[in-house]
N, C-alpha and C positions, 0 to 999 in steps of 0.2 A: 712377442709382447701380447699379453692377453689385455681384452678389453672387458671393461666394468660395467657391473648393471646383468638384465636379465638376459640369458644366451636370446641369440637372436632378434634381440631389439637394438641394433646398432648403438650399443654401451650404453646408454641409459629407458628414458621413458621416449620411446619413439624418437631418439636421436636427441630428446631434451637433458640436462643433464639434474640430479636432484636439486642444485643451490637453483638454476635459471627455474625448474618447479616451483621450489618454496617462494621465490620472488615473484612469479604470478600468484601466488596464491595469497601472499601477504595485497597485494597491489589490488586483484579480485575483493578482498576483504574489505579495505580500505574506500574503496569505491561504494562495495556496497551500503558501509556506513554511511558515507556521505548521502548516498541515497537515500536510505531511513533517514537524516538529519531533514534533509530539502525534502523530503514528502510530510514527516512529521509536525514541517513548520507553514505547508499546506496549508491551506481554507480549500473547505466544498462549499456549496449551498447548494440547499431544495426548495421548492415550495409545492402547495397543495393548497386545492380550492380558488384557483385564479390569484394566488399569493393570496391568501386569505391567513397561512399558515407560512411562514418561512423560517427556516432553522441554517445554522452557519456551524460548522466540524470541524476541528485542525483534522491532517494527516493520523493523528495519533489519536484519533478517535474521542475527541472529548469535545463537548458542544461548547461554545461559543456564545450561542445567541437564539432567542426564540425569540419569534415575532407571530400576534396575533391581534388580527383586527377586531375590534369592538363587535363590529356589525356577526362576526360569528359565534358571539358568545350567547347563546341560547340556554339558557337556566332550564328549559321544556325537551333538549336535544344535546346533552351533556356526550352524548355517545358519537355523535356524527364529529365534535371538535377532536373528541380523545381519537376518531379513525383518522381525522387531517390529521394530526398531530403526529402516530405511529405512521402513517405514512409518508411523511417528511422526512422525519428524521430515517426511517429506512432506505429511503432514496439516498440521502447524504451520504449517508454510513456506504450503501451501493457504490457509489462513485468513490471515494477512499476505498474500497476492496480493488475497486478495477484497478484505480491508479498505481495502487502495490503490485497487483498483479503484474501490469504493464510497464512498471519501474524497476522489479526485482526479477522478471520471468526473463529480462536482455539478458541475466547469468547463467540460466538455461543448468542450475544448478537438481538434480533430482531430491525430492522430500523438503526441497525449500518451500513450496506452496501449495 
């Protein structure tokens, strides 16, 4: 009785057999969505300037919320609000990267990240 699959892998994928494969792989899948659901429905926040600037991001990258205190708006220093400002939201945005990172890298899948 000949056995199935590649010679010398004990009949299938390291003793797995294809269906038991595609059914991790569907379940891997499956998981991973749910993943992207519950991260995409995530909030971050940053702030900058002693919270002078604070911005709020879902998972999915789309801002939320900007907050900006009176006392920094300086009509004479337009350039220092617009640097709180880009550096807020880049923090935000930073922690959404990581959290993917750290959310999707448990599948240890290659060219996913």
């Amino acid at each position: 009785m000949s056995k199935r699959g590649f010679p010398g892998m004990g009949g299938g994928f390291g003793g797995m057999n294809l269906n038991q494969l595609m059914k991790e792989a569907k379940k891997m899948q499956a998981d991973m969505e749910k993943s992207q659901t519950e991260l995409a429905a995530t909030e971050f926040d940053a702030s900058a300037g002693g919270r002078a600037v604070y911005v709020k991001v879902t998972g999915g990258k789309e801002i939320k919320e900007i907050t900006i205190k009176k006392e920094v708006v300086d009509p004479e220093d337009v350039e220092m609000l617009q640097d709180l400002i880009l550096s807020c939201v880049n923090e935000a945005l930073r922690k959404v990267d990581d959290a993917q990172a750290k959310q999707l890298g448990k599948y240890n899948i290659p060219g996913l990240m």
